[in-house]
DRENDO-1510 file (C-alpha; in Angstrom, 1 decimal, always signed):
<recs>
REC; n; res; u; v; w
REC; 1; UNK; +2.7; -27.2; -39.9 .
REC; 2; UNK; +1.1; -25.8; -43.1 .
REC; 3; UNK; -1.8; -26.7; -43.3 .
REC; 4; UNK; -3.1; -25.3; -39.9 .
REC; 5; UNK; -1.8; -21.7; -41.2 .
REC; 6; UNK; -4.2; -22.0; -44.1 .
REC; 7; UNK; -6.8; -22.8; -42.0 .
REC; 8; UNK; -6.1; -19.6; -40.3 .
REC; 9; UNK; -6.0; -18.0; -43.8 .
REC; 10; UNK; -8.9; -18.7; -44.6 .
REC; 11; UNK; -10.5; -17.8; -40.7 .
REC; 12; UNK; -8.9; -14.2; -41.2 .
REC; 13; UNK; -10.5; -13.4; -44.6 .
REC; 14; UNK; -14.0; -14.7; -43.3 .
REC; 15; UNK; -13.8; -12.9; -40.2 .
REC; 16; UNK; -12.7; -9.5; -42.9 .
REC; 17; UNK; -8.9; -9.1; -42.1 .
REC; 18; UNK; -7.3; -9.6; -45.9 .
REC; 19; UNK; -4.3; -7.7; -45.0 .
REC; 20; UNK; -3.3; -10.1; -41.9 .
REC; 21; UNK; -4.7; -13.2; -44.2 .
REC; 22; UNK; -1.9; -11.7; -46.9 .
REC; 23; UNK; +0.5; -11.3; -43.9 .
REC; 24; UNK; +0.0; -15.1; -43.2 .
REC; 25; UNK; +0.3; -16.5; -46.9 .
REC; 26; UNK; +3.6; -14.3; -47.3 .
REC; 27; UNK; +5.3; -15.8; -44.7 .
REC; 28; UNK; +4.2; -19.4; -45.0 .
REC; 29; UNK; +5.2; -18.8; -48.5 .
REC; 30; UNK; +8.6; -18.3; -47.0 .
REC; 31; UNK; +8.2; -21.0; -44.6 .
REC; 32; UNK; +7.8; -23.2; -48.1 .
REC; 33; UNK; +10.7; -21.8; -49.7 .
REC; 34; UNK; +12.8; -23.1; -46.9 .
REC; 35; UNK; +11.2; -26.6; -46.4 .
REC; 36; UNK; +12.8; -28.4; -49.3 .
REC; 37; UNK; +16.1; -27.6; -47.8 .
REC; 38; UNK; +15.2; -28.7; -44.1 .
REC; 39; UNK; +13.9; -32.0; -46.0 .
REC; 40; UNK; +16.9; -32.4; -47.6 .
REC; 41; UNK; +18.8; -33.2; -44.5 .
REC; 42; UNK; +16.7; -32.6; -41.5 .
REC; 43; UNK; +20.0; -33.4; -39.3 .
REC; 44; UNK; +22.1; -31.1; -41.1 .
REC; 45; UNK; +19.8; -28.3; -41.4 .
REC; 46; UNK; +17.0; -28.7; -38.7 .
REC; 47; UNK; +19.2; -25.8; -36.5 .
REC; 48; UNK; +19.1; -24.0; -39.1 .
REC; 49; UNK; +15.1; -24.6; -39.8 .
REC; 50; UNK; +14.5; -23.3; -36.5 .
REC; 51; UNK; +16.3; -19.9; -37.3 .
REC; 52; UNK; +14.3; -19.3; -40.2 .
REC; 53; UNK; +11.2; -21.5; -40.8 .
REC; 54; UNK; +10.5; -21.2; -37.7 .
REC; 55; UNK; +10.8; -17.6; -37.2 .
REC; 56; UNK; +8.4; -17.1; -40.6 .
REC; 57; UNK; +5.6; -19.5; -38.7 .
REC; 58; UNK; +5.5; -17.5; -34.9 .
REC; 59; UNK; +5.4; -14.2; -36.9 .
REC; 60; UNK; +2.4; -15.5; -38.5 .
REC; 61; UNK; +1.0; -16.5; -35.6 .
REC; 62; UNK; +1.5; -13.0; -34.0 .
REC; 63; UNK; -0.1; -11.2; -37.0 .
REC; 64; UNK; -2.9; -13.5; -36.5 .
REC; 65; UNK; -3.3; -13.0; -33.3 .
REC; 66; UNK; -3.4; -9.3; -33.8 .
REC; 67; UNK; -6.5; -9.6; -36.2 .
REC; 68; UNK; -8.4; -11.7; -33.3 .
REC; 69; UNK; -7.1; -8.7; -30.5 .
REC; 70; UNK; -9.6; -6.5; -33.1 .
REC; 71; UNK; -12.1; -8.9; -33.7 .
REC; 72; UNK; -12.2; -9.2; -29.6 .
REC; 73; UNK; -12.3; -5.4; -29.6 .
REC; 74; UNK; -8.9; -4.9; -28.6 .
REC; 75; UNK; -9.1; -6.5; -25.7 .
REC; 76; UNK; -5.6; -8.8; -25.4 .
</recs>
């Protein structure tokens, strides 16, 4: 699940969008913050995984996909 995001890390900064790139690591950094927990007890807390971890990775997927709405021209 990581490691796809900094693949698109490092797609945003080539393609000269730092600011959604910084977007990105910011909330995968949360996303690694709450990983050690899900791993803990992935029954226990994979509910609560989704909430959170989750949540961090789709609104890194939607800042990403607002960099590529720009480098398409706006067109979405």
């Amino acid at each position: 699940m990581a490691l796809p995001q900094v693949a698109v890390v490092v797609l945003l900064l080539a393609w000269g969008f730092p600011l959604h790139a910084s977007v990105v690591v910011l909330l995968l950094t949360g996303q690694t913050v709450c990983m050690p927990r899900l791993l803990s007890d992935p029954q226990r807390f994979a509910a609560w995984y989704n909430a959170t971890g989750t949540t961090l990775y789709v609104l890194g997927m939607l800042a990403s996909a607002f960099a590529v709405a720009a480098l398409a021209g706006g067109a979405a």
